[in-house]
N, C-alpha and C positions, 0 to 999 in steps of 0.2 A: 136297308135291304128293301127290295120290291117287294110290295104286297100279292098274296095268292091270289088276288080279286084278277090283278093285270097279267096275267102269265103272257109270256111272249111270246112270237112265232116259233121260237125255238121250241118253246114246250111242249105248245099245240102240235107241232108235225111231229115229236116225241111220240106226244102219246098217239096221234091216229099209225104213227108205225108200229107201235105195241097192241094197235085195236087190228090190226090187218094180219099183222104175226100172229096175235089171237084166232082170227076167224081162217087163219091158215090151220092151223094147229086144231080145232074144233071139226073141217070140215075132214081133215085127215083121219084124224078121230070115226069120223060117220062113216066114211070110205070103207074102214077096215072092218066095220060091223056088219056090212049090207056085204053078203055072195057075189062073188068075185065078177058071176055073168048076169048080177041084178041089174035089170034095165034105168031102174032108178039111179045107180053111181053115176050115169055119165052125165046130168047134167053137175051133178056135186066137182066131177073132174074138171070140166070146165069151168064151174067158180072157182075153184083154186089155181089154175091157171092162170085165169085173169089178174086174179090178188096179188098170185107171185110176177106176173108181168109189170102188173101198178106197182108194187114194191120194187124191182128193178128198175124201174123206171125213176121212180123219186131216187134213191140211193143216188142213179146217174147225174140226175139233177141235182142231189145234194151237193155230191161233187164235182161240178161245173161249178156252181157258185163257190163252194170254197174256194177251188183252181181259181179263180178269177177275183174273187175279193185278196183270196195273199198274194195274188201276181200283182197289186198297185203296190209299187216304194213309198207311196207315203200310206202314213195311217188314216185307216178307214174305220169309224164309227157309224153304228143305224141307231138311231132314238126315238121313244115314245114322244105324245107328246108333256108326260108328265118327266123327260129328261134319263130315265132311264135307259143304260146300255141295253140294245138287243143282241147287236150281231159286233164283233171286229176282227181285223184281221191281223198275219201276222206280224206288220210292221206297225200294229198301234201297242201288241206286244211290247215289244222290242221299243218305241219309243216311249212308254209311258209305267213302262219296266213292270206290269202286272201281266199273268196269266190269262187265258181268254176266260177261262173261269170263273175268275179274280174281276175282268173288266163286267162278266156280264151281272154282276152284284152292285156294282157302280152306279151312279148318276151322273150326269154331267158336269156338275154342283161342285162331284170330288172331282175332277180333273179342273177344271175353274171355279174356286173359290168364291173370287170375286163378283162371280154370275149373282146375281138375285133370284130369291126361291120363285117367284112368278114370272122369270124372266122366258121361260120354255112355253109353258101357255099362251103367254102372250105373243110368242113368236107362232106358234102355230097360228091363231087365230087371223095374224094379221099377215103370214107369209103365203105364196102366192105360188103354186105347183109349176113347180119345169121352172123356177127362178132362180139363180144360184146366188147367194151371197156372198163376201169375203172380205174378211176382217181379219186385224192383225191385235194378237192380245197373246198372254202369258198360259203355259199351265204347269198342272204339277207333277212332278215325277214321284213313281213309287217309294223313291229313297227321302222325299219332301221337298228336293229343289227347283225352280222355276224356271221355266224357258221360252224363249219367245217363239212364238208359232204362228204360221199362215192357213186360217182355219178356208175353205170353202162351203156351203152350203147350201143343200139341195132336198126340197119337198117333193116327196112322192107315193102315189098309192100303192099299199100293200093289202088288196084285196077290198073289204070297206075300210080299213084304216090309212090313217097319216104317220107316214113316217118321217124320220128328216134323216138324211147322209150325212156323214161329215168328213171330206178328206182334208185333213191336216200336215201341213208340213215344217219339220223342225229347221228355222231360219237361225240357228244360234251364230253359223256359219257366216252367213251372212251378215247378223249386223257387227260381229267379228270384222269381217271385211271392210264393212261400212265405215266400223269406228278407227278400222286401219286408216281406211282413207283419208276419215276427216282429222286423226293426228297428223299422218303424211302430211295433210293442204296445209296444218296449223305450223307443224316441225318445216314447212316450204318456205312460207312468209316471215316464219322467224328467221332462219338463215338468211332470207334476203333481204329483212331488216337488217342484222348485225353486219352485212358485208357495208362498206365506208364506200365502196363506188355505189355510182349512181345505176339503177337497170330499169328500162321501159319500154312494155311492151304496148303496141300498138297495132290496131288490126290494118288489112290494105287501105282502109276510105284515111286513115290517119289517125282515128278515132283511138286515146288511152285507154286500153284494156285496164293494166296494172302499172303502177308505181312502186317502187320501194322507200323506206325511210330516206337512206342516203338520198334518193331521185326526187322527193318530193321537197324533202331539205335544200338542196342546189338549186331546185326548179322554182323556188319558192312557192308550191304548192301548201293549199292548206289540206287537211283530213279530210274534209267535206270533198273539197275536190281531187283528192286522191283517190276516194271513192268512188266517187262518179265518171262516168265513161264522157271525154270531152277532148274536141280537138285541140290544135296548137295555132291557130290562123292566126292570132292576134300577138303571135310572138314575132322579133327582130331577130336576124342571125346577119352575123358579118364574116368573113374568113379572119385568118390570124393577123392579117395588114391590113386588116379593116374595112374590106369591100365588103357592099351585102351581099348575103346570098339569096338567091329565089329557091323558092320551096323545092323544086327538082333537085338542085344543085345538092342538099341536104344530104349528110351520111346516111336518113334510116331512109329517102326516096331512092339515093340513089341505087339501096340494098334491094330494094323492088323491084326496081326497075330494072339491074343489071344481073341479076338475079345470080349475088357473090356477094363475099362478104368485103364491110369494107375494112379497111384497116383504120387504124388511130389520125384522126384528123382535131386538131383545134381551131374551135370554131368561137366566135362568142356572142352571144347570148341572152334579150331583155326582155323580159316579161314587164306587166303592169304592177306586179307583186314584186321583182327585183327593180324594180328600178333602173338603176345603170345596170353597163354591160358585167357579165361573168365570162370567165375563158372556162373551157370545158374542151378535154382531150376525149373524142367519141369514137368509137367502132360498133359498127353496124353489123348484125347478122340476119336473114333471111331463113323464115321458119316454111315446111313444104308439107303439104301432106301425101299420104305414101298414095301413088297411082296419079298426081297432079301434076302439071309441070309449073305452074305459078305459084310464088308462095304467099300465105294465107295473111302470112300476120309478119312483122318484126321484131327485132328484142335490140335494143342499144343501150349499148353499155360507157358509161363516160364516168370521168375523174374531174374533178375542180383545180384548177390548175393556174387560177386567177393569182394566187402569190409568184409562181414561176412566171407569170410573162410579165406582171410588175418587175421581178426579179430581173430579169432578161432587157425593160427597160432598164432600171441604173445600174445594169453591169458595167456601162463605161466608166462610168462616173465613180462607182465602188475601187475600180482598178485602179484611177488613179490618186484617189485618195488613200486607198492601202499601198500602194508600189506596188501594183501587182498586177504585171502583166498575163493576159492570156495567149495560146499556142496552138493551132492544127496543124499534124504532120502528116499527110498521104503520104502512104507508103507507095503508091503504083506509078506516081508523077512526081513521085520526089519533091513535092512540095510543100512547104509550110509556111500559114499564113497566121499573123501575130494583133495582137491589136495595142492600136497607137501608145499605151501603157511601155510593152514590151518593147516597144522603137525606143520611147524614151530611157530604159535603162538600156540599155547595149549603145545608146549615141547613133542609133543609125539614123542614116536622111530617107525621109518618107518614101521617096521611091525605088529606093530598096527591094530586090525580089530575093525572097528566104525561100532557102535550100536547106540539109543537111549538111551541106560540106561547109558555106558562109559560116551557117551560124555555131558548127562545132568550132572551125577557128578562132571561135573567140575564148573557148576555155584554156584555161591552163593545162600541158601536158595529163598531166595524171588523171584531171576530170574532166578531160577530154573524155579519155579511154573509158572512167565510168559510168559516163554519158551512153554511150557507143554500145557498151556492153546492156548499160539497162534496155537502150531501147532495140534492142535485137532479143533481149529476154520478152518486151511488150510483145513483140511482132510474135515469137516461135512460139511464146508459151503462153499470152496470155495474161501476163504478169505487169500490175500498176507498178511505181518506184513513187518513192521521196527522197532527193538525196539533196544536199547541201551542198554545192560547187562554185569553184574559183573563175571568175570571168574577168578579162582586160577587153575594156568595150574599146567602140573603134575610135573614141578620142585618148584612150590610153588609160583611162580610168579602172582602178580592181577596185570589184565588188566581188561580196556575195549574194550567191541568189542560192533562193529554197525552191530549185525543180519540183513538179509533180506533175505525174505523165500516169494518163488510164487511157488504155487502150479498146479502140471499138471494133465490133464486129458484126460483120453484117453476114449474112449467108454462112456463120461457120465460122468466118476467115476474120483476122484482126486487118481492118481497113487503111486503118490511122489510129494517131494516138491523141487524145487533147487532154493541155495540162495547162498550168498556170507558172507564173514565175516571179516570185517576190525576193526584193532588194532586204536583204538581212544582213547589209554590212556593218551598221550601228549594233546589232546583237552581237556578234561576232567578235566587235573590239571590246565590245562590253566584258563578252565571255571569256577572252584574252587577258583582260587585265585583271578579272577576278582567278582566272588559271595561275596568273603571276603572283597575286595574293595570296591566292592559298599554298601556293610553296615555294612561302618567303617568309622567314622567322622575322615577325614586326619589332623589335628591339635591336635585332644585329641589321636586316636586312642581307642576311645573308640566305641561302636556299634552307630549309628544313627537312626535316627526317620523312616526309614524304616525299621530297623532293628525290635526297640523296636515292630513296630506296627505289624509287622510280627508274633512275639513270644509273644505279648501281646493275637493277636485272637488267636492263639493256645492255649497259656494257658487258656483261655475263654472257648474255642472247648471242654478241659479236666480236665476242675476243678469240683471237687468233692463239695457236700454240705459240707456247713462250711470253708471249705480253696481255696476258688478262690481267685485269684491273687490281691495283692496289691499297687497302685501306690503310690510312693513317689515323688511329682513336686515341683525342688527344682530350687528358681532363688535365684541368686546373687543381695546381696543387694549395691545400690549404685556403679555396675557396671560402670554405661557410665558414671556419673561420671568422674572415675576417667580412662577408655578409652580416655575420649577427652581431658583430662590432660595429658595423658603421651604418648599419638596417639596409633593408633591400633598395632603396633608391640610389644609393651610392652602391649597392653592387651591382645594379644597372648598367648605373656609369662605366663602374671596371669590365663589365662581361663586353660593353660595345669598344672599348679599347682594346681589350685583348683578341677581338674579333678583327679590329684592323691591322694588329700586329699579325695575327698569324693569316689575314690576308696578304698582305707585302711579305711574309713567311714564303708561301706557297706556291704567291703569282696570276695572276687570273686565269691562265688557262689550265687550273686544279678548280674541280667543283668543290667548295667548301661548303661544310653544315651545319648546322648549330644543331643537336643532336638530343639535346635534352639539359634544362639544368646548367651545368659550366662544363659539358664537354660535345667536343666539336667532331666532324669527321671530319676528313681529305681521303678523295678520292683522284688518284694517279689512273688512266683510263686513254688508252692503253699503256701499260708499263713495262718495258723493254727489258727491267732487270731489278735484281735486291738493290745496287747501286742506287739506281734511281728514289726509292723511297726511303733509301736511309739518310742518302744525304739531304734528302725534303727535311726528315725528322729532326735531323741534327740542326738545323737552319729552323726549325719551329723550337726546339731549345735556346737555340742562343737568341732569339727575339724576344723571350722575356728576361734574359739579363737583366736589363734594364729596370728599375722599380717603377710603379708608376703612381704619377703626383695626383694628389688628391688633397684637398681643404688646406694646403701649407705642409703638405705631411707625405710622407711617399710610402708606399707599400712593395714590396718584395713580394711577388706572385710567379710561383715556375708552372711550367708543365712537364707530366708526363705521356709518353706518346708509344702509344702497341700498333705495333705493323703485321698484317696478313697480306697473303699475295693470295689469288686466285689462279688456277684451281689447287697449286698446293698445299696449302693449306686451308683450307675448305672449298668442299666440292658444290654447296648451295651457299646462295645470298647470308642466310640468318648462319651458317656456320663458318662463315667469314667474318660477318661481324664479332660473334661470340669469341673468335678469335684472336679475332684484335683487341676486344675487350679485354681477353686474358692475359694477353702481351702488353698491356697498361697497368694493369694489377701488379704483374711480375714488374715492370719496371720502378714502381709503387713502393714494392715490397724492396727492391737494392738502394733505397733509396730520395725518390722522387725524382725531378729537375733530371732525367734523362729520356731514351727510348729503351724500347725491345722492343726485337722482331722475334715471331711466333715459334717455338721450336716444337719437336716431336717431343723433348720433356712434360713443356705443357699442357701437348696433347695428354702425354699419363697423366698428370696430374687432373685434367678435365674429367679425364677420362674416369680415375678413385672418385672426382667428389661426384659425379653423375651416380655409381656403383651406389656411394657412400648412400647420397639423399636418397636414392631410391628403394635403400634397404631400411634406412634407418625413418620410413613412415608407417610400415608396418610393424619395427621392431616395438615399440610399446604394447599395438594387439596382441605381439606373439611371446609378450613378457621375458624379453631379452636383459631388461636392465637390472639393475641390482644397487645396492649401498652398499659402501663399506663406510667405517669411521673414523677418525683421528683425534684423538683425546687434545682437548685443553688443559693447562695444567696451572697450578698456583705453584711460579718458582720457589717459591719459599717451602710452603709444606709438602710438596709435591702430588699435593689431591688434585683429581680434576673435577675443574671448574662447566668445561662443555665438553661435548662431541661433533667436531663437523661433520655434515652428512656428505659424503662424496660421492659421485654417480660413475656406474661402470656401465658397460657396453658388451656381450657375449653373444656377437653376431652367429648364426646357422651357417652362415656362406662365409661370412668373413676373418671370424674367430673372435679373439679378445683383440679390441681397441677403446685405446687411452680417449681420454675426453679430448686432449687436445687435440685429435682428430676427427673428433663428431660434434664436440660444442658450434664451432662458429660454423658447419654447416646447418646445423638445426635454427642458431639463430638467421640464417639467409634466408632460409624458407620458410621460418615458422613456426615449426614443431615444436620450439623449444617451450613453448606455451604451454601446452600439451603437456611434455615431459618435463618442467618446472612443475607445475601442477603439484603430478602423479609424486614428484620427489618430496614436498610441502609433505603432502597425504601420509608417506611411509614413512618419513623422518616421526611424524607425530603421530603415526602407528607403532614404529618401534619402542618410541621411548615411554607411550604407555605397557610396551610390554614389559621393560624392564625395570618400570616399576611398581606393575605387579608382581616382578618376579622379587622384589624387594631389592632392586638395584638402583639407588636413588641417582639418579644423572641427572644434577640440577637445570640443563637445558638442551638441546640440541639445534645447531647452527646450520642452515642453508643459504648454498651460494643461488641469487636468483639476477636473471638476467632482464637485458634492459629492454627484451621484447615483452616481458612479463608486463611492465609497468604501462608500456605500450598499450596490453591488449584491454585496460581499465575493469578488469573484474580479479587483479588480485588480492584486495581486502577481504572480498569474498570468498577466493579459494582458502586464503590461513585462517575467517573465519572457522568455516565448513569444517577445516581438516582438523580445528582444537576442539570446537564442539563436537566434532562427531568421535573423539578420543578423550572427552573429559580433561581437555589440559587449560589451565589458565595462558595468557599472554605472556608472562615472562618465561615460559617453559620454550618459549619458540625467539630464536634468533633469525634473523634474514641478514646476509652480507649481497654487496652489489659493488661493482667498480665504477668508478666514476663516469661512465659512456654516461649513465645514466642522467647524472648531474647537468648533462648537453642537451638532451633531447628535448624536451617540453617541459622548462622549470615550472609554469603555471600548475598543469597536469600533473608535475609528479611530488608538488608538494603538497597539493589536496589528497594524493593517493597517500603520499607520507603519511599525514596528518591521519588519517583515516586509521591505516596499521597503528600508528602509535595508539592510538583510543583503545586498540584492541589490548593494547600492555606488550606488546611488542614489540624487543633489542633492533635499533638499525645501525647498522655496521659496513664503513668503508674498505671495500676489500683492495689489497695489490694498491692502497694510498702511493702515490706520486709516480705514479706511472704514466696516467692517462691525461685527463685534463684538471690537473689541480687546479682550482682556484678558491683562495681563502674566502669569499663572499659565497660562495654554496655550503661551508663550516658555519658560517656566522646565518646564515637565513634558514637552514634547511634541520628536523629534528633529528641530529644521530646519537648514538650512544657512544658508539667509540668508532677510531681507526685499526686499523690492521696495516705493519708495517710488511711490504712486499718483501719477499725471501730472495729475490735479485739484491736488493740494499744488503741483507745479512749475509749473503756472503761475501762480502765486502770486510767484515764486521770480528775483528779489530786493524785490523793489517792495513786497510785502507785509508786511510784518512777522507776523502772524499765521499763516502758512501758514511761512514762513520758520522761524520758531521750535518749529513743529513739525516739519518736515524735521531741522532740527538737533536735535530730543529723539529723534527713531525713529534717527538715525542714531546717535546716544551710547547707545542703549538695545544696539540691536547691536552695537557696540562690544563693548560690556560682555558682553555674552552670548556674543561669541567667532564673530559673525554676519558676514556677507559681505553690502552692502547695494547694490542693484542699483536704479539711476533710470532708471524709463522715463517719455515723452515729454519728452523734450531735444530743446527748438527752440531754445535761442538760448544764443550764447555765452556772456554773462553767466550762467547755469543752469550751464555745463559748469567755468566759473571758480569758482562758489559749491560746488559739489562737490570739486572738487578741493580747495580749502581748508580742508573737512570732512574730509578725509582718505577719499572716497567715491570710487574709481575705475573703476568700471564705470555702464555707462548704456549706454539707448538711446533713440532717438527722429530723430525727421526733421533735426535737423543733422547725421546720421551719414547715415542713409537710409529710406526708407521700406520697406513689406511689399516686398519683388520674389522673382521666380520664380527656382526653384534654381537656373539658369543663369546669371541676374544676378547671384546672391550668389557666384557659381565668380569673375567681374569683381572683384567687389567685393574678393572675399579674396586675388585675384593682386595687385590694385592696394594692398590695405593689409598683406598677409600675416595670418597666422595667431599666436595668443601662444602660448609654448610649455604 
């Protein structure tokens, strides 16, 4: 705060207004006291007069200096000289956010911190009236933050004192602007760093103003002299064929002088710092200032372009060490000129004039035409090509060549087109003989199932009514057979003879296929009629009449063969084949060693097992299946000994069906896996029930298929299914037919072995049906056979079926086998076993399949064997 000592002008003209208001007020006083016509009032009136005039008078003047100190926009300070606010106006309010109040309590001190407390003294002492100074420095705002201000200041007399002015103005704005600029200058040079062309400005004498990285890079300028302002005298310029040039000649002289910009010229270009020559592609612009007509300065702009005219030198030499000729086509003179590469593949003689219509004659028809086409696409729209085309040059020579045509433009318009043209006829054969490779079965040499499928949809794409294409699907009968007799190398042999027979079968003009495995297609294309592919088929039968010889030794090998005709019997590719496939099954099934052709029967039949599969992969989620059981029995005392578990089927859509119409499709697809499983699971869920129920069933028997064995985890499933029911091993039987014995002896005797450790009965089910052979009895571990219910009914009346029952029955003997008869209908069957010494069977003179409940009847009324 100011000391009382220093009161201000403020104060002082305060109080002499309050001394005048006073001696107004005292003199008025006297007035009223002295008689209205005392001669004495009138000098009293005229001192009041006077007072009140002199008071008028300052007020007026008060307020001119007000009006005139807050009429300045910037802030106006008056100071003692010990720093103390006198007077300010309204804009030092307003810039230093205190009241005039508020400022006149102030020092200078607090608006500049920084000040030193003798710094105000000493400026008076040594500041010099009518001087103005002006300095640039910070101060503080009322709310405490700082700003940069442009102070002026000015000594002057206030009566006998010194005062000092100070008009201030707040520059924040400014250096705001300032430090825009010098980002803008910084954010200028970075940009014109990062751009890869070169840019240099230069003023009219020649003299380098600025450089950029790229410019100073190419120019081989160092920093030092990027920085510095220096002409070019001592540099070399030549044009692009090498003549010098003189300084006028120059793209940034000629920008001066012709007072336009120039376009892209390459020039090139040797400093003492480069060395040899650089090529640089340059454009010149010409900079003006506004009301001038000559321009001040230059800017040129140029690219390093030293590897393109390297480039451009061994373009010939590149062309003809690649075959690759180059092409200019004017379109407005119809002319096209080629280089010496391009003469050499087409055979032409050097003086030669190329045209459009010459050199189209030398393509082949069709790539003539898309020749022709691309380059009218170049011309209208614009558009490059690459295309691959067929030429007979003019010695008569076909090649390929790989066209490629970019079109230019000048003004708008496509001008011409320039392309190049490379000899790719060694790729080509190359491409050719690996196309023949790849669809050509390497053992027959015959075409393959890409092949056929290739030339099968095309025949499709262009068959005519009445003669669309015919398939002939022929498999070898009894194939693997005799492959796993004689090992794969000798069935090599056979499949490449049986491939020549049913070549000379066919004829060459039938595409034949090796299709997969040992079975073949023929395809008839176009086929005029059924005729036609039946009597192919019939003529592919009787061509393996014949046995064929091998090591001293001959083999007997038929085929069967399914015929589809197109579109009657399938209206696409894959359901023609499917068809013919199906018409080889069927021939299959009558038999082998003939044909079928496809009929609408075996459409129905396609038709149920599609139905069938498609219902029966969700029937296990939707718990369609079910067990029934069929007692084992001990002929003798008539206990039973097992129960087979037998699987039922009670389709939602379809009703009740028999196994034998859902087995062999579950095993084609695989479900059967699945639904073997689940039957393991309930077989050895039930039979814990019944005996908890106190119904002792010493085992229950499951038939398991030979996808089971296949899928390698069914040890694990009859684990899972006794441990998770508390049953030992011998409580669980498994039966399987012999397919099994075929498929992977290695695999399925470790799988054997495995089950057996578990204590687990194996059992050959439907014995000599399938593939008997005594060396899968003598290596593999079973417990017994099961004689097939085809033999028993045979059984006594037959003699032939009879005598094989009694060899399968001495055979297990012998082996140490337990042999189980099922379908026993009739007493004489249960007498002729007994007599064989065969005491187990089943079949419907004991009982038929019935529900676990009936079999609980069944074993109270016959008991249990121990």
């Amino acid at each position: 705060m100011k000391p009382d000592a220093n009161r201000d002008a403020t104060s002082i003209q305060t109080t002499m207004k309050q001394a005048w208001e006073d001696a107004i007020a005292r003199l008025t006083e006297a007035i009223e006291l002295l008689p209205v016509d005392e001669p004495a009032a009138i000098p009293l009136h005229r001192a009041r007069e006077r007072i009140e005039t002199l008071l008028r008078a300052s007020d007026a003047l008060e307020s001119r200096y007000r009006s005139l100190l807050d009429a300045v926009p910037e802030a106006v300070t008056v100071h003692d000289r010990h720093g103390h606010i006198l007077e300010a106006n309204k804009t030092a309010e307003s810039v230093y956010g205190y009241s005039l109040e508020h400022l006149r309590r102030l020092r200078i001190q607090d608006l500049n911190p920084a000040l030193p407390d003798g710094y105000i003294p000493q400026l008076f002492d040594t500041f010099q009236v009518g001087r103005t100074e002006t300095v640039e420095t910070t101060n503080r705002h009322g709310d405490g933050h700082y700003f940069p201000i442009e102070a002026h200041s000015r000594m002057f007399l206030d009566g006998d004192d010194m005062r000092i002015i100070a008009v201030v103005r707040d520059i924040s704005a400014r250096y705001a602007t300032e430090r825009e600029l010098r980002d803008s200058e910084r954010h200028y040079r970075e940009l014109l760093d990062a751009i890869d062309k070169g840019i240099l400005v230069q003023a009219r004498d020649g003299r380098v103003l600025s450089a950029n990285a790229a410019a100073a890079r190419m120019l081989g300028m160092s920093e030092a002299e990027r920085a510095e302002s220096q002409g070019i005298s001592d540099w070399r310029f030549v044009d692009e064929h090498g003549q010098p040039l003189t300084p006028t000649t120059l793209p940034p002289n000629r920008a001066l002088s012709e007072r336009r910009v120039i376009d892209s010229t390459v020039i090139g270009i040797s400093s003492p710092a480069l060395g040899g020559y650089s090529w640089l592609s340059v454009a010149a612009v010409p900079q003006f200032r506004e009301g001038e007509d000559g321009p001040f300065q230059v800017i040129t702009m140029f690219s390093d372009v030293t590897a393109l005219k390297l480039e451009s030198v061994l373009f010939d030499e590149v062309q003809s060490l690649a075959n690759i000729g180059g092409w200019h086509h004017e379109f407005c003179r119809d002319r096209m000129y080629g280089s010496r590469e391009l003469y050499r593949l087409l055979d032409l003689p050097g003086e030669t004039q190329l045209n459009r219509d010459n050199v189209y004659a030398l393509f082949v028809p069709d790539d003539r035409e898309r020749m022709r086409k691309s380059m009218d696409a170049a011309r209208a729209r614009n558009e490059a090509f690459d295309l691959e085309l067929r030429v007979v040059t003019m010695s008569g020579q076909r090649r390929w060549l790989r066209v490629i045509g970019q079109p230019q433009m000048q003004r708008g318009i496509v001008e011409s087109v320039i392309g190049t043209a490379q000899d790719i006829t060694a790729r080509k054969r190359q491409e050719e003989q690996l196309r023949r490779q790849a669809l050509t079965d390497p053992l027959t040499g015959l075409s393959n199932r890409d092949a056929l499928m290739r030339q099968l949809a095309l025949a499709v794409d262009e068959a005519q009514p009445g003669s669309g294409p015919a398939l002939l699907y022929v498999d070898l009968d009894r194939f693997k057979v005799i492959n796993d007799l004689l090992g794969h190398a000798a069935g090599d042999g056979l499949l490449v003879a049986a491939a020549q027979r049913l070549r000379r079968a066919v004829g060459a003009e039938t595409l034949l296929a090796r299709f997969g495995g040992d079975e073949f297609m023929a395809m008839i294309a176009p086929c005029p009629g059924e005729h036609t592919s039946r009597e192919m088929a019939l003529r592919i039968t009787e061509a393996f009449a014949e046995p064929f010889p091998h090591s001293g030794e001959e083999f007997s090998i038929t085929a069967s063969v399914g015929i589809a005709q197109y579109p009657q019997d399938g209206a696409t590719i894959q359901q023609l084949i499917n068809h013919a496939d199906a018409a080889m099954f069927d021939a299959k099934r009558r038999g082998r060693n003939n044909w079928q052709a496809f009929t609408p029967a075996l459409a129905r039949k396609l038709t149920d097992r599609l139905l069938i599969e498609t219902q029966l992969r969700r029937a296990l989620d939707n718990q369609e299946f079910y067990l029934r059981y069929q007692p084992q029995v001990d002929l003798v005392s008539g206990k039973v000994t097992a129960a087979e578990a037998l699987i039922r089927w009670r389709n939602r859509m379809l009703g009740e069906l028999a196994p034998d119409l859902f087995i062999s499709h579950a095993e084609n697809t695989g479900d059967i896996v699945r639904i073997g499983a689940w039957v393991i699971r309930e077989a050895c869920r039930q039979l814990r029930a019944w005996r908890d129920a106190g119904i002792a069933v010493p085992r229950v028997a499951v038939n398991v298929s030979y996808r089971q064995f296949l899928s390698d985890n069914l040890p694990e499933v009859v684990a899972s299914a006794l441990h998770d029911h508390g049953l030992d091993g011998d409580a669980l039987e498994l039966e399987m037919t012999e397919r099994v014995l075929v498929e992977d002896v290695p695999d399925t005797l470790e799988i054997f072995n495995a089950i057996k450790k578990l204590g687990v009965s194996l059992v050959i089910d439907d014995f000599g049906e399938g593939y008997s052979a005594l060396n899968y009895l003598r290596r593999l571990p079973f417990d017994g056979l099961k004689i097939s219910h085809h033999f028993m009914q045979g059984i006594p009346a037959m003699p032939t079926d009879t005598a094989i029952c009694e060899a399968i029955i001495r055979i297990a003997q012998s082996l140490g086998m337990v042999v189980i008869a099922e379908g026993v209908e009739l007493e004489t069957q249960r007498e002729f076993l007994v007599r064989q010494g065969t005491t187990l069977a089943q079949g419907y003179l004991f009982s038929r399949p019935i529900a676990p409940d009936e079999l609980v009847d069944f074993v109270r009324l016959h008991g249990c064997a121990d």
